[in-house]
C-alpha positions, -999 to +999 in steps of 0.1 A: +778+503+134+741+499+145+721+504+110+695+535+109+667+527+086+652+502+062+644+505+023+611+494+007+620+468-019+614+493-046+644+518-031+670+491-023+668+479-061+676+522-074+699+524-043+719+491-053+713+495-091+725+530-093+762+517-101+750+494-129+724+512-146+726+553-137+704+562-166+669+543-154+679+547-112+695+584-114+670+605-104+652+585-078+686+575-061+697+614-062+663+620-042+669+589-021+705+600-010+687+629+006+668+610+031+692+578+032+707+572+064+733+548+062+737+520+069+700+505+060+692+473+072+675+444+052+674+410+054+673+375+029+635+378+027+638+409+010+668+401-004+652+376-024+615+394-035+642+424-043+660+400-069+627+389-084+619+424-089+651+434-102+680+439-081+712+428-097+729+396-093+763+413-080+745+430-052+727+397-044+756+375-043+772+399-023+745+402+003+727+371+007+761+349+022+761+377+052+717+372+058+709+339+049+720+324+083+710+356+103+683+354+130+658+380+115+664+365+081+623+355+076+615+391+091+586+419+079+601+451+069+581+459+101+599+441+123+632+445+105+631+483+112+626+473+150+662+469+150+675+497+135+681+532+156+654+555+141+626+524+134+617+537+096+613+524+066+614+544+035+589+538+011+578+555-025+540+556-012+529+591-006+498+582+017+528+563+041+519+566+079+547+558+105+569+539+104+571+543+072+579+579+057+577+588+020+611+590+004+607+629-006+591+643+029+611+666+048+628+640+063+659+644+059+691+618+069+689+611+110+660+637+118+622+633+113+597+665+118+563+660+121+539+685+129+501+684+138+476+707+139+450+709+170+424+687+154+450+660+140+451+629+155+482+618+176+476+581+174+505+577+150+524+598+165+519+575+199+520+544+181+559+558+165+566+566+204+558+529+212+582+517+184+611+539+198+604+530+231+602+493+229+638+481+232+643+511+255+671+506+284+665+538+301+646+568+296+648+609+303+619+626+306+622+670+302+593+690+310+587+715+335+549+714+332+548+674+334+536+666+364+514+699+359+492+684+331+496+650+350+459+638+340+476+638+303+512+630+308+510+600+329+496+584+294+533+577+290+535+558+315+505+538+308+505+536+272+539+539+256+566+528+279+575+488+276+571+468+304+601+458+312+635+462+333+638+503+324+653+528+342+636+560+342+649+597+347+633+631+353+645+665+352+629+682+383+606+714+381+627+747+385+619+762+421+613+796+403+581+781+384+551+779+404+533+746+394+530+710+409+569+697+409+578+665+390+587+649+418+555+648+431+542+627+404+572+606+391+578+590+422+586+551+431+553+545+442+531+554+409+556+537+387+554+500+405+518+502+402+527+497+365+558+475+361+578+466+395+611+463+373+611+504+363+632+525+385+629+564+385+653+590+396+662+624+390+681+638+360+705+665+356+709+663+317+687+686+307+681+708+340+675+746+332+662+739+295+626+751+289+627+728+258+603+692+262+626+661+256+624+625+254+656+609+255+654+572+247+684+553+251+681+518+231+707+489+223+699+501+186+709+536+196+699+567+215+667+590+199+660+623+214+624+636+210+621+671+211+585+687+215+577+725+209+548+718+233+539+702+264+538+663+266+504+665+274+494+684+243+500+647+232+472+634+249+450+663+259+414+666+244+416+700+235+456+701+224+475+729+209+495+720+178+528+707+180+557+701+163+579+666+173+616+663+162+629+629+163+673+625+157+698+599+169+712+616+199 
């Protein structure tokens, strides 16, 4: 099983300590279980600042047999949680920005909200899209208004999708609305003038749903993005708010 998250140092020592000392770790690791999708991913390098800070010696013999030969053994928590399905790291810091989301937010287990107001910035919002997107194998784009709002939306394209062999799928515009299809835009041609090894074609998964998606289908595991407005309220100067749902699909 493909883990879901990583723990700061601090929450790996309450999670793992719990069993051996309930009265000091209780509460935090009732809040913790929460949020905790499992299983979390960590590695010897943490494995090791985690004992010097704490963390039992049971839990450490246990663990650090099965990581100290791994290959992302040395890792960042960073890059660590580039390897798990929803790319988070939990953390106790209030003031955390993606990917790393305060323990007691309203995340809760395998779905992160996040919601920003017309004058918020989306640049973490876009730089949590990159991080999703980067191991991508193939993606699903739902919008009827994409190619619509085109000036915005092809940011995707531009600034978020990896460059790399990725096959890309659209769910076309319903005949019944009258705006510029999204077959017009999301074409063969416009994606080669960006990375020769993406392939585009159409989509049937979502058809008939007046819902925005983002389906992102990964080696880590599949994250659907789900956006109460247009993609291009993403990227448009004078944006609505919006409200982005990210679960494992």
């Amino acid at each position: 099983m493909a883990e879901k998250m990583v723990l700061s140092t601090s929450l790996l020592i309450a999670y793992e300590n719990m069993a051996f000392d309930a009265r000091q770790y209780q509460k935090k690791y009732k809040r913790l279980m929460k949020t905790l999708a499992l299983p979390y991913k960590t590695n010897k390098r943490q494995l090791i600042e985690a004992k010097s800070q704490g963390l039992n010696d049971v839990t450490y013999n246990r663990l650090m047999p099965q990581l100290q030969h791994q290959y992302d053994r040395d890792d960042s928590l960073e890059m660590l949680a580039m390897n798990t399905s929803l790319k988070i790291i939990l953390t106790e810091d209030k003031a955390a920005k993606l990917p790393y989301v305060f323990y007691r937010s309203s995340f809760l287990s395998n779905e992160l909200s996040m919601s920003l107001q017309a004058d918020d910035s989306r640049a973490d919002l876009v730089k949590y899209l990159q991080i999703l997107c980067a191991s991508a194998t193939k993606i699903t784009i739902c919008d009827n208004y994409f190619a619509q709002g085109w000036d915005n939306t092809q940011s995707l394209f531009r600034f978020v999708l990896p460059r790399h062999k990725l096959q890309i799928e659209y769910v076309e515009t319903p005949r019944v609305i009258t705006v510029t299809k999204n077959s017009s835009k999301m074409n063969e041609r416009f994606m080669h003038t960006i990375c020769k090894e993406w392939s585009i074609s159409e989509s049937t998964k979502y058809r008939g749903s007046h819902d925005r998606y983002l389906l992102i289908e990964s080696p880590q595991g599949d994250i659907e993005v789900m956006l109460s407005s247009g993609f291009d309220h993403i990227w448009k100067s004078r944006p609505k708010e919006i409200t982005c749902v990210i679960r494992e699909a």
